[in-house]
CHARMM-style PDB file with segment names, atoms N, HN, CA, C and O in Angstrom:
ATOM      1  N   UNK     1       5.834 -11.227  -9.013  1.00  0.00      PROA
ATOM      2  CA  UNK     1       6.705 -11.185  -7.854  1.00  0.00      PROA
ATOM      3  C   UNK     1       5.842 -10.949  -6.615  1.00  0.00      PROA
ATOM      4  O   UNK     1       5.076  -9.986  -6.585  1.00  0.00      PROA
ATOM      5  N   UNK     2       5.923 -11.631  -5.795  1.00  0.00      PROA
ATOM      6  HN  UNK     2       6.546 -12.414  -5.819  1.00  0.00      PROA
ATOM      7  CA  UNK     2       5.089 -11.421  -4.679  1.00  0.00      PROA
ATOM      8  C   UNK     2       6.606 -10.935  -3.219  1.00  0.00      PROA
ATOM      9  O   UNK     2       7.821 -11.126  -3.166  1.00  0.00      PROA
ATOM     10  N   UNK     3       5.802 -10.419  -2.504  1.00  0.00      PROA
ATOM     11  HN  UNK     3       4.815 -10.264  -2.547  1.00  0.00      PROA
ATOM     12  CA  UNK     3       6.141  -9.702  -1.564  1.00  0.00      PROA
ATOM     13  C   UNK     3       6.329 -11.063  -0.158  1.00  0.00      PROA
ATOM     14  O   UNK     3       6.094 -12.221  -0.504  1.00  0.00      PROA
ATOM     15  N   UNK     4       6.743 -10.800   1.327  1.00  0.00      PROA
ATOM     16  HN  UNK     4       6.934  -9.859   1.608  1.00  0.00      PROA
ATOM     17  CA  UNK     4       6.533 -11.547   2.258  1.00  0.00      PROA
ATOM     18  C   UNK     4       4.994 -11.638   2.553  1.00  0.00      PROA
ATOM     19  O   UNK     4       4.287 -12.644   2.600  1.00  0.00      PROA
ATOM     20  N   UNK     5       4.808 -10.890   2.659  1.00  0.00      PROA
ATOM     21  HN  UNK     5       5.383 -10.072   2.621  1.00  0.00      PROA
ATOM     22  CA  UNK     5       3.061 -10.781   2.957  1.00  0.00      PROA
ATOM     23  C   UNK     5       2.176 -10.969   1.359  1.00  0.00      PROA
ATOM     24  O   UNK     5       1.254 -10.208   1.065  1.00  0.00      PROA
ATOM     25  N   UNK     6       2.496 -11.745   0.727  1.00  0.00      PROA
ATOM     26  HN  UNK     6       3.245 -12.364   0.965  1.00  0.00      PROA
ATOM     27  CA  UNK     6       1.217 -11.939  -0.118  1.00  0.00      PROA
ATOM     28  C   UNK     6       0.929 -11.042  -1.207  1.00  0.00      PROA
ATOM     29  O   UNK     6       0.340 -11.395  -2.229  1.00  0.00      PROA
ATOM     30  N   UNK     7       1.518  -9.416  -0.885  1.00  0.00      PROA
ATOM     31  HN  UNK     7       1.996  -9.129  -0.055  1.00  0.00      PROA
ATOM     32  CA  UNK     7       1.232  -8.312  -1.994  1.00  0.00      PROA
ATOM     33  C   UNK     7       1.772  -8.729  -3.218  1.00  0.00      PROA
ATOM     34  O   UNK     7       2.596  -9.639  -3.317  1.00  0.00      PROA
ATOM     35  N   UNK     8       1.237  -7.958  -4.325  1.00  0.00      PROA
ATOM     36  HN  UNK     8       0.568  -7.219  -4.245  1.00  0.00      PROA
ATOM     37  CA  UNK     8       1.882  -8.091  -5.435  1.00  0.00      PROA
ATOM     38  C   UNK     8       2.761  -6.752  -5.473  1.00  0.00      PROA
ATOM     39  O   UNK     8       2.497  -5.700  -4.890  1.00  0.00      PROA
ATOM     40  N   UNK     9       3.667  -6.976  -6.143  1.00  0.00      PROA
ATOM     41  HN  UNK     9       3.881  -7.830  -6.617  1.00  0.00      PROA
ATOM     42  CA  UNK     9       3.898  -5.460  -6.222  1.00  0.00      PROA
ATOM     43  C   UNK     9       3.653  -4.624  -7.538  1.00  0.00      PROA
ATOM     44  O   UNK     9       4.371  -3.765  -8.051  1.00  0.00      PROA
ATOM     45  N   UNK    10       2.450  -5.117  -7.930  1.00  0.00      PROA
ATOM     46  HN  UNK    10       1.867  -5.814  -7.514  1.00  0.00      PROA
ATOM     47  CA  UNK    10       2.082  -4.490  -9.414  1.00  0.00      PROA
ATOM     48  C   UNK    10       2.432  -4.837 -10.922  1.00  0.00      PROA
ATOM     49  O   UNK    10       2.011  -4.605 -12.055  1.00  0.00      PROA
ATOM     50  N   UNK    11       3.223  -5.377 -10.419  1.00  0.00      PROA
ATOM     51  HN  UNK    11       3.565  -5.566  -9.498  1.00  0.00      PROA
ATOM     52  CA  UNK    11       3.905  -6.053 -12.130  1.00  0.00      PROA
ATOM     53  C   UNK    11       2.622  -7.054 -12.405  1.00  0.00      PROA
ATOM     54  O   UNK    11       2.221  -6.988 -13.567  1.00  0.00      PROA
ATOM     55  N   UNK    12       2.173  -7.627 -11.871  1.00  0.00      PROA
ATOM     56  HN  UNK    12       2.499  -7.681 -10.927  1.00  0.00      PROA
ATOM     57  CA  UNK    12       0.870  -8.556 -12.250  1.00  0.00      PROA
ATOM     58  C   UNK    12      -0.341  -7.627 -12.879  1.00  0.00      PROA
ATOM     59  O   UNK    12      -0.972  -7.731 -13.931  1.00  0.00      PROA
ATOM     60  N   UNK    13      -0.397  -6.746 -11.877  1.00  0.00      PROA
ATOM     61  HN  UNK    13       0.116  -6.661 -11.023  1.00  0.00      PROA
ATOM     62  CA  UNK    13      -2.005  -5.785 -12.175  1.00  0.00      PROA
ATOM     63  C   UNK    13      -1.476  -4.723 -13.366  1.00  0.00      PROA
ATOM     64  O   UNK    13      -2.270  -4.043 -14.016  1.00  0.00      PROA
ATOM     65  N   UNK    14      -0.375  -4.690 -13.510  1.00  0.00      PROA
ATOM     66  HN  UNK    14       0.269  -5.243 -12.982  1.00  0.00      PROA
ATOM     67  CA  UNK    14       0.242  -3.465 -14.903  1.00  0.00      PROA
ATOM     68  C   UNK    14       0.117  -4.377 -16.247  1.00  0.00      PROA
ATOM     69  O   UNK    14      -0.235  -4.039 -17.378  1.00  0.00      PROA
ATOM     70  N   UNK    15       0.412  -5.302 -15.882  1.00  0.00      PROA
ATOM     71  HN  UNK    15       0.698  -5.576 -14.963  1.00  0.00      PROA
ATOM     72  CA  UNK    15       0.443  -6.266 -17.011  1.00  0.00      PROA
ATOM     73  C   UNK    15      -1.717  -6.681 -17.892  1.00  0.00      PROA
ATOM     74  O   UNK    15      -2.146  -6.546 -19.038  1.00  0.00      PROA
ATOM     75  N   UNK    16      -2.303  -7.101 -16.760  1.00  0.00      PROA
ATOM     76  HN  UNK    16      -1.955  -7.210 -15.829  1.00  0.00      PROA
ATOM     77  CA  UNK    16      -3.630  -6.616 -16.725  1.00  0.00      PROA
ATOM     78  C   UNK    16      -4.255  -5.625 -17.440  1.00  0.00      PROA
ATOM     79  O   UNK    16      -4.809  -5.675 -18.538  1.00  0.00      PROA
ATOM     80  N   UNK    17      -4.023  -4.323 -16.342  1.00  0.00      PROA
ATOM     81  HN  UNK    17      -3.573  -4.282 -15.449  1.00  0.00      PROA
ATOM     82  CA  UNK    17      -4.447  -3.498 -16.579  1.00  0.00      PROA
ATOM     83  C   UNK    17      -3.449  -2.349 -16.993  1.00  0.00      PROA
ATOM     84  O   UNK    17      -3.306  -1.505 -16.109  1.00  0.00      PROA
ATOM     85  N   UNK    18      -2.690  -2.127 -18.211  1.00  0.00      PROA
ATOM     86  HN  UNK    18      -2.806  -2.813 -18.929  1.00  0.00      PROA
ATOM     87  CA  UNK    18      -1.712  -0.799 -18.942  1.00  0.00      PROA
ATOM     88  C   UNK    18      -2.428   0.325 -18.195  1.00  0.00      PROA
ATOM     89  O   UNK    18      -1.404   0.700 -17.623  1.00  0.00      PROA
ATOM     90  N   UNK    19      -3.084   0.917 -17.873  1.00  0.00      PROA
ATOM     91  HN  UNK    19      -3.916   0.613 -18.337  1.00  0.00      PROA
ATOM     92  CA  UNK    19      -3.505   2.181 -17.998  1.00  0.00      PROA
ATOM     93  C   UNK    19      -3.939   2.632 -16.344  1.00  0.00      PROA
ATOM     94  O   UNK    19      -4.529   3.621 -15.909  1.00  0.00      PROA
ATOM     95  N   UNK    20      -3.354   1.420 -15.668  1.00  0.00      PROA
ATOM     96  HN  UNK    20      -2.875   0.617 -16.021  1.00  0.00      PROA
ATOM     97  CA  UNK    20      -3.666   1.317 -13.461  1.00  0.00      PROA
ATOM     98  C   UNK    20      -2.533   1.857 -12.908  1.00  0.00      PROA
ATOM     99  O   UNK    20      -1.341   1.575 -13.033  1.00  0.00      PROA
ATOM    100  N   UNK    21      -3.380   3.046 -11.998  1.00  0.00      PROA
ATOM    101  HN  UNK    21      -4.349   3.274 -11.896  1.00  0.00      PROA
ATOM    102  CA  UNK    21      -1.934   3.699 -11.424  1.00  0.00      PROA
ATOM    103  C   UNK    21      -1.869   2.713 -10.452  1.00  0.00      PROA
ATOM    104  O   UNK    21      -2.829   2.028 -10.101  1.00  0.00      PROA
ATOM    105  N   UNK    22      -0.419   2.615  -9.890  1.00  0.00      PROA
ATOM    106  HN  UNK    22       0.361   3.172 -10.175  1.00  0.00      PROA
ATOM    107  CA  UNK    22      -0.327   1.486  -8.866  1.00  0.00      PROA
ATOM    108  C   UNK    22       0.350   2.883  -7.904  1.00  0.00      PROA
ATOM    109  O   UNK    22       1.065   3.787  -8.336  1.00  0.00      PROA
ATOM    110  N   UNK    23      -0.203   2.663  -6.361  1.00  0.00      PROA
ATOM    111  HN  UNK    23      -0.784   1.929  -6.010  1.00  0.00      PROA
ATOM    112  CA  UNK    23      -0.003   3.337  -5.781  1.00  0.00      PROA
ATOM    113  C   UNK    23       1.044   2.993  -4.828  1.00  0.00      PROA
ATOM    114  O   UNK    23       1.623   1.987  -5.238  1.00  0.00      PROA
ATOM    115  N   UNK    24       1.677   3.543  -3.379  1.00  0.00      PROA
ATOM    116  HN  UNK    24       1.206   4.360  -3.046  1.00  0.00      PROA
ATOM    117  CA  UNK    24       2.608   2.766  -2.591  1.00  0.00      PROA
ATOM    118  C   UNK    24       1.739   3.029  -1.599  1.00  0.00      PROA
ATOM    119  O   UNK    24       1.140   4.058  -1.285  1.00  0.00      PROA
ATOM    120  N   UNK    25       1.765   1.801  -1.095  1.00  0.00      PROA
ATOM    121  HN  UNK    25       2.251   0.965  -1.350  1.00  0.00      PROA
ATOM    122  CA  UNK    25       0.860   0.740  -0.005  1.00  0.00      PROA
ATOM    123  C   UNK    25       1.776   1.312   1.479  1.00  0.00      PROA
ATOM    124  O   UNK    25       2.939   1.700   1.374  1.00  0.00      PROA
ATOM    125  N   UNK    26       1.177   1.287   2.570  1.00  0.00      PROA
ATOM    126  HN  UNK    26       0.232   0.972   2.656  1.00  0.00      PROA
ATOM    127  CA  UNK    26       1.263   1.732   3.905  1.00  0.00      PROA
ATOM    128  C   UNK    26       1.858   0.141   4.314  1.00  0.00      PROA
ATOM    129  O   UNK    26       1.600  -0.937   3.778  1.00  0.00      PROA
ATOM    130  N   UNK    27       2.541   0.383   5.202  1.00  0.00      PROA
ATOM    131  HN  UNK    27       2.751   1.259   5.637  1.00  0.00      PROA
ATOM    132  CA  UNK    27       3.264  -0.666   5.974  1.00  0.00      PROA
ATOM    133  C   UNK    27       3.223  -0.420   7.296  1.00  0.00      PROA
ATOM    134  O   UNK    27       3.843   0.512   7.809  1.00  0.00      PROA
ATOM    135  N   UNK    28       2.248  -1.505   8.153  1.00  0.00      PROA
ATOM    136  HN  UNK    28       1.744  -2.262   7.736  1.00  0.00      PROA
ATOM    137  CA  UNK    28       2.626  -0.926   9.809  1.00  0.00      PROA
ATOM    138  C   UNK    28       2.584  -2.580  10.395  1.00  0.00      PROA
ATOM    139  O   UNK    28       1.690  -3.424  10.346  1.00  0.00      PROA
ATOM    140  N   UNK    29       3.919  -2.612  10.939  1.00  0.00      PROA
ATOM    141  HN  UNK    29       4.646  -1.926  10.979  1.00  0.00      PROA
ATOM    142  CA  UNK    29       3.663  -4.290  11.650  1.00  0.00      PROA
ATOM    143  C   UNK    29       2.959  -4.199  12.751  1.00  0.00      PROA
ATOM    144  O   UNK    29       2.928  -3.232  13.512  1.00  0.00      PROA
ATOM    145  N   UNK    30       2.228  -5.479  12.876  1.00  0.00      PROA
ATOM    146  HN  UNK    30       2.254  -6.264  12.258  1.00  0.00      PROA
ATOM    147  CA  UNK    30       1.605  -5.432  14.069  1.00  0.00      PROA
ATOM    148  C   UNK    30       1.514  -5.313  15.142  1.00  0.00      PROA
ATOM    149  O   UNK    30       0.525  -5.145  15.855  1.00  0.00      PROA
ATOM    150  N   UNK    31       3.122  -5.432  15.475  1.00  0.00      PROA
ATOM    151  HN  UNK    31       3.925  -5.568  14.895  1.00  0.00      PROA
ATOM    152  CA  UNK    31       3.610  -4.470  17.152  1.00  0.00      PROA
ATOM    153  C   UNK    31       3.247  -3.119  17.084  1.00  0.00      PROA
ATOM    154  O   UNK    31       3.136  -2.561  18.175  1.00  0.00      PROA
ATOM    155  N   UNK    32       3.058  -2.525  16.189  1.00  0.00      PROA
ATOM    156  HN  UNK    32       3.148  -2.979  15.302  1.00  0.00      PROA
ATOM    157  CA  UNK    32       2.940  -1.146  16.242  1.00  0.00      PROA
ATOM    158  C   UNK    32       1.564  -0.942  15.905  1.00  0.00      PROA
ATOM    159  O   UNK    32       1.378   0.270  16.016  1.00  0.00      PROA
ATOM    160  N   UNK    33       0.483  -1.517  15.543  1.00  0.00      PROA
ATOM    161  HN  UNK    33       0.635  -2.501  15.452  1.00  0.00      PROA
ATOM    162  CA  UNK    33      -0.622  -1.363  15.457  1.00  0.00      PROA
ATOM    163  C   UNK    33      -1.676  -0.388  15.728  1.00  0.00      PROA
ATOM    164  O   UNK    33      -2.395   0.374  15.081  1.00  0.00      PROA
ATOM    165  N   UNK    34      -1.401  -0.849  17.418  1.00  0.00      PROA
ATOM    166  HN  UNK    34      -0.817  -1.468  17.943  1.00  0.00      PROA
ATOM    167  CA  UNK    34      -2.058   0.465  17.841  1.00  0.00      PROA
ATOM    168  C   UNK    34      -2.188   1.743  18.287  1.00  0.00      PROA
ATOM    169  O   UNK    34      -3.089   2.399  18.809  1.00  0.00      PROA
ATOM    170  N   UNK    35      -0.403   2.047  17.756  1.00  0.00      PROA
ATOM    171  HN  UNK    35       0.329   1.514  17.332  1.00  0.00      PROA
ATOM    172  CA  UNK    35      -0.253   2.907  18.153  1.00  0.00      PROA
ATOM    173  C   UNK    35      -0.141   4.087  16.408  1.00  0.00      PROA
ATOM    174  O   UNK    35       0.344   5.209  16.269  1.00  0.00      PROA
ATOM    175  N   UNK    36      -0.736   3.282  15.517  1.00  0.00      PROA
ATOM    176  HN  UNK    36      -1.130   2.370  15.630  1.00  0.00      PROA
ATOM    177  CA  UNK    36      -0.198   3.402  14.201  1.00  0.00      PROA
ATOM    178  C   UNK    36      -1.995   4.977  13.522  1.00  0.00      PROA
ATOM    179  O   UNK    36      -1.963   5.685  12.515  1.00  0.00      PROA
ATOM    180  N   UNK    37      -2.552   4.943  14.036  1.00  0.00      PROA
ATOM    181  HN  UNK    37      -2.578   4.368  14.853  1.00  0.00      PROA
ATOM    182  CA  UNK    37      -3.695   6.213  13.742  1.00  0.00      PROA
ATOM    183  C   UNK    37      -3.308   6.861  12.946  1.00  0.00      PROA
ATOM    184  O   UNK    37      -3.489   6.740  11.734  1.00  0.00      PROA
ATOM    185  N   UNK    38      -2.443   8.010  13.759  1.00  0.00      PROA
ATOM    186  HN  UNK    38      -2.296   8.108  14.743  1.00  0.00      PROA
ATOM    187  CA  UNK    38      -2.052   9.500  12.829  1.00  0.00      PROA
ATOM    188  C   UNK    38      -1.115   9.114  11.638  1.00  0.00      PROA
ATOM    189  O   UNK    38      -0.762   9.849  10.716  1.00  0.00      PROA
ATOM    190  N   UNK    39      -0.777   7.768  11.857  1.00  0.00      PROA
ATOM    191  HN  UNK    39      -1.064   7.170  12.606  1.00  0.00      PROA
ATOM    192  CA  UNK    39       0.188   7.369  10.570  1.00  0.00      PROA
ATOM    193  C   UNK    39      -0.493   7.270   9.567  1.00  0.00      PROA
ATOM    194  O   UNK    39      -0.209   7.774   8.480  1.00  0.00      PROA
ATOM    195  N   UNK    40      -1.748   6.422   9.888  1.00  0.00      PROA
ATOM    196  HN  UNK    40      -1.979   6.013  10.770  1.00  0.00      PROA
ATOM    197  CA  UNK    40      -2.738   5.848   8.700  1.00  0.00      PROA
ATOM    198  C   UNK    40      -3.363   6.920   8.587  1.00  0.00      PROA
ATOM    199  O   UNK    40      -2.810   7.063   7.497  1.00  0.00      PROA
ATOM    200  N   UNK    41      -4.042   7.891   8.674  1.00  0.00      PROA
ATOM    201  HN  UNK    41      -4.491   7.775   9.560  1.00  0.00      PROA
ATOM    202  CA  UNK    41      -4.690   9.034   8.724  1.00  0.00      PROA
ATOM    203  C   UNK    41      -3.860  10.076   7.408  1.00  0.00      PROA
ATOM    204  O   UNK    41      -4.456  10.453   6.400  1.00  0.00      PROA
ATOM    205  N   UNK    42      -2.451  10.385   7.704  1.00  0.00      PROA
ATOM    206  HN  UNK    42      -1.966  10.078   8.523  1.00  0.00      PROA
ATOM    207  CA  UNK    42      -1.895  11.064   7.120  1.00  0.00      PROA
ATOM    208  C   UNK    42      -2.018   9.959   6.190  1.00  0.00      PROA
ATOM    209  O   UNK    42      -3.075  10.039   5.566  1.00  0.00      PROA
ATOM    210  N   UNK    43      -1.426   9.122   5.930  1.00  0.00      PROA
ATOM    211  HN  UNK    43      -0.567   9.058   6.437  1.00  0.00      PROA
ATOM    212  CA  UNK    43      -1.307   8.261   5.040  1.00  0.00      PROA
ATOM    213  C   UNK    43      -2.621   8.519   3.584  1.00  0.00      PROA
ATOM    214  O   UNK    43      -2.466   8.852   2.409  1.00  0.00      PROA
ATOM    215  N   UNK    44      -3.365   8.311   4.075  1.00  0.00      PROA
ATOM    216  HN  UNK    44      -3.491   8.041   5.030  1.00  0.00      PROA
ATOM    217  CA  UNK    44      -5.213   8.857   3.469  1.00  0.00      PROA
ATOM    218  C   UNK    44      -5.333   9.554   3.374  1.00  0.00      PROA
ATOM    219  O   UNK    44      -6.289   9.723   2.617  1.00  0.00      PROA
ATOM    220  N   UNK    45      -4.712  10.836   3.867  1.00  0.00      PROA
ATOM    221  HN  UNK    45      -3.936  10.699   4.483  1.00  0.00      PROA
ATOM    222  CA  UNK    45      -5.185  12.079   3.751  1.00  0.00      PROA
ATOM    223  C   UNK    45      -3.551  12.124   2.469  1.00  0.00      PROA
ATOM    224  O   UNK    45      -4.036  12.429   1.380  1.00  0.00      PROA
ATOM    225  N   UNK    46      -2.767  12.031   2.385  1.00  0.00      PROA
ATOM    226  HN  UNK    46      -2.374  11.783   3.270  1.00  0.00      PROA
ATOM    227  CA  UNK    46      -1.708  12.241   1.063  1.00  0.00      PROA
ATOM    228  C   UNK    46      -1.993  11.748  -0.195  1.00  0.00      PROA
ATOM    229  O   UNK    46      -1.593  12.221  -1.259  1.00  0.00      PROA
ATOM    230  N   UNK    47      -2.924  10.469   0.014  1.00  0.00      PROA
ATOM    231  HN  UNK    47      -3.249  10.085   0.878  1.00  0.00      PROA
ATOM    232  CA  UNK    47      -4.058  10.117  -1.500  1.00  0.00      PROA
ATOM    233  C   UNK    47      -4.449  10.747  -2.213  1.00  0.00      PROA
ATOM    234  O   UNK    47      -4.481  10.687  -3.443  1.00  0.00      PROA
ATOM    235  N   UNK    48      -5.086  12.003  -0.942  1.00  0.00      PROA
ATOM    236  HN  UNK    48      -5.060  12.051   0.057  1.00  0.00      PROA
ATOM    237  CA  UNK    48      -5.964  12.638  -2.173  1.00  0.00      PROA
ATOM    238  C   UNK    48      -5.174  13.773  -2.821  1.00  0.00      PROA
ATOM    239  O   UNK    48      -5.829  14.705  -3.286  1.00  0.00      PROA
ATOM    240  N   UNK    49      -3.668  13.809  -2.918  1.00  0.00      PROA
ATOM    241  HN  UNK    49      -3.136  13.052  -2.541  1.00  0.00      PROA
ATOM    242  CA  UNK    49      -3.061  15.006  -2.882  1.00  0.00      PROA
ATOM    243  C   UNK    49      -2.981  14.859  -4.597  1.00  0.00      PROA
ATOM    244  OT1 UNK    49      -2.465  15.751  -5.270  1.00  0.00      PROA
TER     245      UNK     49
END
């Protein structure tokens, strides 16, 4: 199953790989780009939680 943008949403890479955590992917459209930092930041910084 693919997404608008090209992603998979993991059913491909689970199928692959049984044992791949699939994580949830950040979403920022490109109007909001640059205003998008502390989003992506937190975003990276909740990874390692």
């Amino acid at each position: 199953m693919k997404l608008g943008n090209g992603c998979e949403t993991g059913i491909g890479a689970k199928t692959l790989e049984p044992n791949a955590t699939i994580l949830d992917g950040l979403t920022i459209s490109r109007d909001r780009i640059q205003d998008a930092e502390q989003e992506i930041t937190d975003w990276v910084r909740d990874l390692n939680k």
